[in-house]
PDB file of N, CA, C and O in Angstrom:
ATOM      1  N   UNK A   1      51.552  41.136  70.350  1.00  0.00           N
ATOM      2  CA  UNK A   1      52.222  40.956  69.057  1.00  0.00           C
ATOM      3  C   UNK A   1      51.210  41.188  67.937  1.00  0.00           C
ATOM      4  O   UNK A   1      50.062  40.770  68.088  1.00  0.00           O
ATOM      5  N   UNK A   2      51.574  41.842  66.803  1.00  0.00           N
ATOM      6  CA  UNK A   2      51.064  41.909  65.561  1.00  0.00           C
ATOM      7  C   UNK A   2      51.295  41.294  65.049  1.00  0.00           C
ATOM      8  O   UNK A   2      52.402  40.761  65.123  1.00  0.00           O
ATOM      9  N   UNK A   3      50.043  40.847  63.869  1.00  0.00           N
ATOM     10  CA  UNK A   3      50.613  39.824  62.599  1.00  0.00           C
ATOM     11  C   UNK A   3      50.971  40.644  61.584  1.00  0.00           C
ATOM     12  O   UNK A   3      50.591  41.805  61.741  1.00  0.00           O
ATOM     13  N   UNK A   4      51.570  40.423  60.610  1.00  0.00           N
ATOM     14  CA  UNK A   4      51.581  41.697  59.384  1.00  0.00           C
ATOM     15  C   UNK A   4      51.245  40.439  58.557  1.00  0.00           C
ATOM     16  O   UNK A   4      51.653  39.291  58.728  1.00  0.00           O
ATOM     17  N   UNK A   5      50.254  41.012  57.451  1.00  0.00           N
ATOM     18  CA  UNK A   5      49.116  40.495  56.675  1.00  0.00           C
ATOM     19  C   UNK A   5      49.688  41.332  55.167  1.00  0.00           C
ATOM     20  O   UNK A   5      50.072  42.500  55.110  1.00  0.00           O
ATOM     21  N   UNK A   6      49.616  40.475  54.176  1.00  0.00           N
ATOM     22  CA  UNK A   6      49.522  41.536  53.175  1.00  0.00           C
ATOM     23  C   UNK A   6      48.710  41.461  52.332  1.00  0.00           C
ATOM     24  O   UNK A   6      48.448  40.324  51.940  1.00  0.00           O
ATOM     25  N   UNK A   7      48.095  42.446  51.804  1.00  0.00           N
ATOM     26  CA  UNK A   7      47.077  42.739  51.119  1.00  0.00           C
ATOM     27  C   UNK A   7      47.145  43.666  49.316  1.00  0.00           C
ATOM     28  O   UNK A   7      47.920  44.613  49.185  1.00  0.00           O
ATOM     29  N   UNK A   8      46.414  43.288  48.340  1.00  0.00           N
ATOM     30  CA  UNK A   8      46.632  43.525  47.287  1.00  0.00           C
ATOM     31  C   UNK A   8      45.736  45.188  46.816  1.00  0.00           C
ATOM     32  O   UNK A   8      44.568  45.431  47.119  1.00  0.00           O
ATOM     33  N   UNK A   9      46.369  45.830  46.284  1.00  0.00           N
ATOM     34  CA  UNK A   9      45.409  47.164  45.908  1.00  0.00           C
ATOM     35  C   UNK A   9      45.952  47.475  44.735  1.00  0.00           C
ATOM     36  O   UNK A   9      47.038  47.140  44.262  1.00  0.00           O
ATOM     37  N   UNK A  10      44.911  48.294  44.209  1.00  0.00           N
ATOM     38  CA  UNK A  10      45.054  48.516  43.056  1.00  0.00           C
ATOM     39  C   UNK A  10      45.212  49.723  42.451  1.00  0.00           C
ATOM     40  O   UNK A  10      44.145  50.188  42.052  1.00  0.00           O
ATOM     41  N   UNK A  11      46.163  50.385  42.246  1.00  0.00           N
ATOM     42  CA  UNK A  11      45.750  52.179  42.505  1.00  0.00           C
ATOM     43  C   UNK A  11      45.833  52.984  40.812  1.00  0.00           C
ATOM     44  O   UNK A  11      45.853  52.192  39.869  1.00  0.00           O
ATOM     45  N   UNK A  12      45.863  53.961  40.596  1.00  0.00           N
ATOM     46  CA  UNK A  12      44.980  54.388  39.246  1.00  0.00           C
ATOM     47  C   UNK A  12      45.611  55.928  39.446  1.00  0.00           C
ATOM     48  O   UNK A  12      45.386  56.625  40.436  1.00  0.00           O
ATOM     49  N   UNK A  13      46.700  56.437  37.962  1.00  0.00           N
ATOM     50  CA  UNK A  13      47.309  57.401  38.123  1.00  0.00           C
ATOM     51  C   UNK A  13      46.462  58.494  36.919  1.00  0.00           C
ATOM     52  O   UNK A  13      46.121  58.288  35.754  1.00  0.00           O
ATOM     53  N   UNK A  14      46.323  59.742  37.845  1.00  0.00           N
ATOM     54  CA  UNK A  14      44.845  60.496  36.656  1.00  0.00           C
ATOM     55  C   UNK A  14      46.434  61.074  35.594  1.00  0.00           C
ATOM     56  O   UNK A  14      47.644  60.870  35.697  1.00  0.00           O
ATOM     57  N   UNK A  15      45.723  61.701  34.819  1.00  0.00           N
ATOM     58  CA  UNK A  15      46.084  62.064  33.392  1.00  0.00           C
ATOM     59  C   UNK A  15      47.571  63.235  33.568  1.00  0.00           C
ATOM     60  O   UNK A  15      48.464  63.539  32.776  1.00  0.00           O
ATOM     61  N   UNK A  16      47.317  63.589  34.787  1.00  0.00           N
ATOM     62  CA  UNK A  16      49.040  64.549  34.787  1.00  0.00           C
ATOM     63  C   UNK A  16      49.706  63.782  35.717  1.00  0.00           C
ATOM     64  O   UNK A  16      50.518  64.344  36.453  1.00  0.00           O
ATOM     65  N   UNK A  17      49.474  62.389  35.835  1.00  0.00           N
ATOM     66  CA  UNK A  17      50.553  61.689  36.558  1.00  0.00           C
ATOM     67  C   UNK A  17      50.815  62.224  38.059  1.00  0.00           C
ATOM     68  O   UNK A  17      51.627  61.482  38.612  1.00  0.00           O
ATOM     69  N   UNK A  18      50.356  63.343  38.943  1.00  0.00           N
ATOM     70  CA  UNK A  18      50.260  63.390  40.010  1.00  0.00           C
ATOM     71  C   UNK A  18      49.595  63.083  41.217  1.00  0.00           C
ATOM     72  O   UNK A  18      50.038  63.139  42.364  1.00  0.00           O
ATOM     73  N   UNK A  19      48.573  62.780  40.853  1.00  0.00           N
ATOM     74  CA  UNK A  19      47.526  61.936  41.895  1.00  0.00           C
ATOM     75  C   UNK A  19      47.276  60.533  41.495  1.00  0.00           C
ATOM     76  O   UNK A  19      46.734  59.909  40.583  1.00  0.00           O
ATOM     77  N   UNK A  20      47.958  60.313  42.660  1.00  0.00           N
ATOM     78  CA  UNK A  20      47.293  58.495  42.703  1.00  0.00           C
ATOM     79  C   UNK A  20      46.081  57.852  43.304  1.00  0.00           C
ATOM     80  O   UNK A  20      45.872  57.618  44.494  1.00  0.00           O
ATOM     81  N   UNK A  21      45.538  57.677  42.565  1.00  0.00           N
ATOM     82  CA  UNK A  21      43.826  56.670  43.622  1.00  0.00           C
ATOM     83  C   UNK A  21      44.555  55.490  44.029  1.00  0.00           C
ATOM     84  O   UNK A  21      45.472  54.985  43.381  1.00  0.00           O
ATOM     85  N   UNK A  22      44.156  55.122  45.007  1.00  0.00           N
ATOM     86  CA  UNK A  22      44.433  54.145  45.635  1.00  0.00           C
ATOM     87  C   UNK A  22      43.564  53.328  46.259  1.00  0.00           C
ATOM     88  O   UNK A  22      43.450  53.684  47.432  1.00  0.00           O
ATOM     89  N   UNK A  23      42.542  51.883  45.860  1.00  0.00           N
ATOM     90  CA  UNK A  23      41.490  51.441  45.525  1.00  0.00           C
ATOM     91  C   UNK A  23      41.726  50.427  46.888  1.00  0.00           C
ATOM     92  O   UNK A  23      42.654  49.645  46.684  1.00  0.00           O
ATOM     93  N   UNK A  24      41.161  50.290  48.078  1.00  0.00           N
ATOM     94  CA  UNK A  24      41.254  49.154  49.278  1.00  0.00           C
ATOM     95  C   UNK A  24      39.918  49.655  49.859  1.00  0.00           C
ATOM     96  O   UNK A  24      39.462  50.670  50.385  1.00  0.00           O
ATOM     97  N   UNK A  25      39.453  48.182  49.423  1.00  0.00           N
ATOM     98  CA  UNK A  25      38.271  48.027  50.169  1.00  0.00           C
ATOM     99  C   UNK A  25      36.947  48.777  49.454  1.00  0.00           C
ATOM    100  O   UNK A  25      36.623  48.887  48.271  1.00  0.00           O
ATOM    101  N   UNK A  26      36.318  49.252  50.724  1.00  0.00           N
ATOM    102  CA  UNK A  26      35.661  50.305  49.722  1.00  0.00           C
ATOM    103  C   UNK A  26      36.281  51.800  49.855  1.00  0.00           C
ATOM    104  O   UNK A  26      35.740  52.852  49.516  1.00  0.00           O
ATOM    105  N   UNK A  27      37.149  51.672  50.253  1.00  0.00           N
ATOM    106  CA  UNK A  27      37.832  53.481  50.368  1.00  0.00           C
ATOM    107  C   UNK A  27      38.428  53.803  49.009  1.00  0.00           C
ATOM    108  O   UNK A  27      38.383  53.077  48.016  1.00  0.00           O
ATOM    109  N   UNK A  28      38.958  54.924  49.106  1.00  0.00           N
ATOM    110  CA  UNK A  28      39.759  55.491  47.966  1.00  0.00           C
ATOM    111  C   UNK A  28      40.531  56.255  48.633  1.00  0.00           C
ATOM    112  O   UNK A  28      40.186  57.029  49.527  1.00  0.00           O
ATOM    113  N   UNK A  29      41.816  56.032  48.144  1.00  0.00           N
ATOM    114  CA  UNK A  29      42.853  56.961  49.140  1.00  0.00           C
ATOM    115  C   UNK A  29      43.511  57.781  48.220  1.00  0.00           C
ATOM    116  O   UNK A  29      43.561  57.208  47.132  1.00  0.00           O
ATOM    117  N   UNK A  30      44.061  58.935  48.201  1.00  0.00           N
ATOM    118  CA  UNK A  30      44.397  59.454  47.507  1.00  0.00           C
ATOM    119  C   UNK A  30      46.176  60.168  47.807  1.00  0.00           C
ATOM    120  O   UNK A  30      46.123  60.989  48.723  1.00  0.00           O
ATOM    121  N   UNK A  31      47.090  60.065  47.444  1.00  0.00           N
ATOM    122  CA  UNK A  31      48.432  60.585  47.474  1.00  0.00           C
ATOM    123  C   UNK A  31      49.167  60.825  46.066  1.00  0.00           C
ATOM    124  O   UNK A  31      48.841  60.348  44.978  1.00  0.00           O
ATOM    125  N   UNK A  32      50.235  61.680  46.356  1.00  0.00           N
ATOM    126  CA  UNK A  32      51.122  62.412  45.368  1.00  0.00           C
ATOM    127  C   UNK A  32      51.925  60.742  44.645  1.00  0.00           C
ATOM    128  O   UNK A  32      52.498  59.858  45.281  1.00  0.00           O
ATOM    129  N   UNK A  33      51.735  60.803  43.567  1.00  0.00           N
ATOM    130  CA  UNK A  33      53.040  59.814  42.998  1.00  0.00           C
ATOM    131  C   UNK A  33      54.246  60.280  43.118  1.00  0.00           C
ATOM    132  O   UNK A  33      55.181  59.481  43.074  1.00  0.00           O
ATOM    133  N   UNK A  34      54.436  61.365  43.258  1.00  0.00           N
ATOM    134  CA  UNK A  34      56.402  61.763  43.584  1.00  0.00           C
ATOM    135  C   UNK A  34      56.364  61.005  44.883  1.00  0.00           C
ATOM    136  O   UNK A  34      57.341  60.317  45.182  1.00  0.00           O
ATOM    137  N   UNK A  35      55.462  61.062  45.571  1.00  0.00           N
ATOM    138  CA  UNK A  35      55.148  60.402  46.784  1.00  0.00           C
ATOM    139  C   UNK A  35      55.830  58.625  47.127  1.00  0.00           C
ATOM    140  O   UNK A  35      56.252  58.018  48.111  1.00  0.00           O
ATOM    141  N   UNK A  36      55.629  58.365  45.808  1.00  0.00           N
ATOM    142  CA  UNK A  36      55.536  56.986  45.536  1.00  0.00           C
ATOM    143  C   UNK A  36      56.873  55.956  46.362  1.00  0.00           C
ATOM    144  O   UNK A  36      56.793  54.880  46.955  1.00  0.00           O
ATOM    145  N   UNK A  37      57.649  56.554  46.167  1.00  0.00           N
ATOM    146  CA  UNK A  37      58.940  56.163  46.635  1.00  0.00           C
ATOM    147  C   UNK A  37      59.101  56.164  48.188  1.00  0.00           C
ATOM    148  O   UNK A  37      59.641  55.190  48.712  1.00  0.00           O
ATOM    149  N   UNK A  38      58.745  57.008  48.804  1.00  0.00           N
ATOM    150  CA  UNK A  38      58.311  57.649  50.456  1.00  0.00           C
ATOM    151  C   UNK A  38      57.886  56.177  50.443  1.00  0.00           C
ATOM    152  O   UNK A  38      58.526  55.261  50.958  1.00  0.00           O
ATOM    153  N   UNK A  39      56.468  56.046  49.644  1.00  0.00           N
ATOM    154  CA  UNK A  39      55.194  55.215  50.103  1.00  0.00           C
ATOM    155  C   UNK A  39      55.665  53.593  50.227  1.00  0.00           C
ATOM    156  O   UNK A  39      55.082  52.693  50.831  1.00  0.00           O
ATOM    157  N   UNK A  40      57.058  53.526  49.362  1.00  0.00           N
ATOM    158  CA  UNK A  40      57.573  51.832  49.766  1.00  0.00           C
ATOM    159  C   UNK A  40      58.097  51.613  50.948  1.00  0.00           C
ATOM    160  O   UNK A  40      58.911  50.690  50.989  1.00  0.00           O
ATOM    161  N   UNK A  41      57.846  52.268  52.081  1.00  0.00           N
ATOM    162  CA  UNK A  41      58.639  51.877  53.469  1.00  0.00           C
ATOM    163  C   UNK A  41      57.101  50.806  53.998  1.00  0.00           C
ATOM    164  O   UNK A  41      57.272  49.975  54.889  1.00  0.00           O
ATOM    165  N   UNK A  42      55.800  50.954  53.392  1.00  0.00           N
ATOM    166  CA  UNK A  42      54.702  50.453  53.433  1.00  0.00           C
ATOM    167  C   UNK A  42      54.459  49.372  52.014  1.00  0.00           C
ATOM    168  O   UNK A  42      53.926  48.263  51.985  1.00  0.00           O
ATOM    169  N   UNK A  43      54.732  49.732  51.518  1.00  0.00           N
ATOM    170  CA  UNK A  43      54.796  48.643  50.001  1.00  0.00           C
ATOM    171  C   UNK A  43      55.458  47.631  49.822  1.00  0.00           C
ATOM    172  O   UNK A  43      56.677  47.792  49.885  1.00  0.00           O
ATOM    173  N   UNK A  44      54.926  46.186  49.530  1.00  0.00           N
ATOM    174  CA  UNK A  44      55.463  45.071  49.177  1.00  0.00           C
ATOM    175  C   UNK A  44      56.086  45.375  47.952  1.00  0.00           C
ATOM    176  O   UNK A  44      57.272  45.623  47.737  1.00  0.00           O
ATOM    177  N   UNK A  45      55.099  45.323  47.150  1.00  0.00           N
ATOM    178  CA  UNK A  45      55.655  45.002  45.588  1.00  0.00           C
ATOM    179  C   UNK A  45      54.503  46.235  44.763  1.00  0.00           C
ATOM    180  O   UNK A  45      53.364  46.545  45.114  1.00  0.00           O
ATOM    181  N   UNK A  46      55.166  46.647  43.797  1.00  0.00           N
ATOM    182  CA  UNK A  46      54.325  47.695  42.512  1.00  0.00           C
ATOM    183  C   UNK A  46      54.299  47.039  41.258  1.00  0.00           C
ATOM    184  O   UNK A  46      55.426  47.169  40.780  1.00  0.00           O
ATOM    185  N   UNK A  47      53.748  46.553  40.674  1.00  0.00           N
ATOM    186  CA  UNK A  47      53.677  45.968  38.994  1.00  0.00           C
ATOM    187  C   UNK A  47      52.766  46.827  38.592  1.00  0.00           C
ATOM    188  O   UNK A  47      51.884  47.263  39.332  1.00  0.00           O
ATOM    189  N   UNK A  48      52.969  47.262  36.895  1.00  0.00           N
ATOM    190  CA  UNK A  48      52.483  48.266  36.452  1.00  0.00           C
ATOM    191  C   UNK A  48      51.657  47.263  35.729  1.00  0.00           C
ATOM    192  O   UNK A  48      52.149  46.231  35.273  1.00  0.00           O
ATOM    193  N   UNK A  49      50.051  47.656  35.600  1.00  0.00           N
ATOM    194  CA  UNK A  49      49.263  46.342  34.730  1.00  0.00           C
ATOM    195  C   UNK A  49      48.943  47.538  33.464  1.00  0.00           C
ATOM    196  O   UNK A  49      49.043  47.081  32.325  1.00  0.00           O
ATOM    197  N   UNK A  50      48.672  48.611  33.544  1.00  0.00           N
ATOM    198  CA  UNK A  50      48.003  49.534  31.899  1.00  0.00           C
ATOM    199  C   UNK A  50      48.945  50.362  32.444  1.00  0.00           C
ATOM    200  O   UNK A  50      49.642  50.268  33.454  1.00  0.00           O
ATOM    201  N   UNK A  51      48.780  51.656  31.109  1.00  0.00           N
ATOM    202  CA  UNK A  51      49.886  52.869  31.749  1.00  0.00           C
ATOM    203  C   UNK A  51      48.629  53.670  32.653  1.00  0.00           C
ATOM    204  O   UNK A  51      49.252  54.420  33.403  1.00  0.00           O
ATOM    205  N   UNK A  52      47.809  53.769  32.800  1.00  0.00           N
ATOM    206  CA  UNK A  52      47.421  54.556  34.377  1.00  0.00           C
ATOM    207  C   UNK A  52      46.899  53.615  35.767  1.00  0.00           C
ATOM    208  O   UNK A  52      46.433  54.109  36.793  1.00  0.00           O
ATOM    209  N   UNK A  53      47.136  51.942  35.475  1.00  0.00           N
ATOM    210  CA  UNK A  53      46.758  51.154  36.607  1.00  0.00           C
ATOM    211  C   UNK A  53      47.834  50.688  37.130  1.00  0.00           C
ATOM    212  O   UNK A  53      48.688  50.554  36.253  1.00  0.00           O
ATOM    213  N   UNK A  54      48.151  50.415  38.022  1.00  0.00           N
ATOM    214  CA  UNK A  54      49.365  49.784  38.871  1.00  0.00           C
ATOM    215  C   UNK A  54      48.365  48.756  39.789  1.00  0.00           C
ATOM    216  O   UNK A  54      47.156  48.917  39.957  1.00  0.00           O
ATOM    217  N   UNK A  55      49.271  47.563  40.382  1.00  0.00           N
ATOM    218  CA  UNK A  55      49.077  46.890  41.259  1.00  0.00           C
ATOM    219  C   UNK A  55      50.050  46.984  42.771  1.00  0.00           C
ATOM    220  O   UNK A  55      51.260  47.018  42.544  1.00  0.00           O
ATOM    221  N   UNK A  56      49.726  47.020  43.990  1.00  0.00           N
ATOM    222  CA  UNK A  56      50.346  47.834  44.696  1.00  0.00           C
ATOM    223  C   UNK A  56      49.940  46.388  45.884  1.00  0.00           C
ATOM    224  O   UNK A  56      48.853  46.019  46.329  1.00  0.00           O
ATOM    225  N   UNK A  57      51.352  45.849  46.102  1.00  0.00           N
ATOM    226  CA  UNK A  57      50.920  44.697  47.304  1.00  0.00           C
ATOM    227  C   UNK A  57      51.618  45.383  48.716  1.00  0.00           C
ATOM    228  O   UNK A  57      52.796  45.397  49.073  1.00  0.00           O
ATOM    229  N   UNK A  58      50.860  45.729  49.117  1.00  0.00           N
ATOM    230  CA  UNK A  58      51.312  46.326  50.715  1.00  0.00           C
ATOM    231  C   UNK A  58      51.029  45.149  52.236  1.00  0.00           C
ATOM    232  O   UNK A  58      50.114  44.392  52.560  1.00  0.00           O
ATOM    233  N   UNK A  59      52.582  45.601  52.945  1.00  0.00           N
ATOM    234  CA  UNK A  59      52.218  44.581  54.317  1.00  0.00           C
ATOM    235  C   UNK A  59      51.760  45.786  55.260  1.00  0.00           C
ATOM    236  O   UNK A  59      52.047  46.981  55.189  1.00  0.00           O
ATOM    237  N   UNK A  60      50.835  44.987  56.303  1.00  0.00           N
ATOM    238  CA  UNK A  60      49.792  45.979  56.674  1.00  0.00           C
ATOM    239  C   UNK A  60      49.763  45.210  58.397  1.00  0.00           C
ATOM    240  O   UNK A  60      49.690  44.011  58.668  1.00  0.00           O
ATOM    241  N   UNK A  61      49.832  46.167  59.162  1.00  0.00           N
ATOM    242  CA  UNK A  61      49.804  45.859  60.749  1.00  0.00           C
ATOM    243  C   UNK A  61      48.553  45.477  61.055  1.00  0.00           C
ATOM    244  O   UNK A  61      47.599  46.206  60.784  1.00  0.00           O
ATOM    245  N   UNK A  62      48.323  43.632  61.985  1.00  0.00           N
ATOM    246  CA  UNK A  62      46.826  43.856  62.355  1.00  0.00           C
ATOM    247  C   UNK A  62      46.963  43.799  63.715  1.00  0.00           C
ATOM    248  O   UNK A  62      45.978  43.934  64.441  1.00  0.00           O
TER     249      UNK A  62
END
């Protein structure tokens, strides 16, 4: 059995709104924001904190 854990990230949309950074840990992940919607089958919750920072709470398989 897995636990699912969730974890907080913070991700960062560059200046033409198509690439999202996506800040966990020490990585940087990078995906399409049209993407974004796909990406909630993995996403808790999105709150927008500035207009290019978002907060991104994802449940995560351990």
């Amino acid at each position: 059995m897995s636990k699912t854990e969730t974890k907080t990230l913070t991700i960062t949309i560059d200046k033409d709104s198509r690439v999202v950074l996506v800040e966990k840990q020490m990585k940087i992940v990078g995906f399409h924001f049209s993407n974004l919607e796909f990406a909630r089958s993995w996403v808790n919750t999105v709150t927008k904190l500035k207009d290019d920072t978002w907060e991104i709470s994802v449940l995560e398989a351990k």
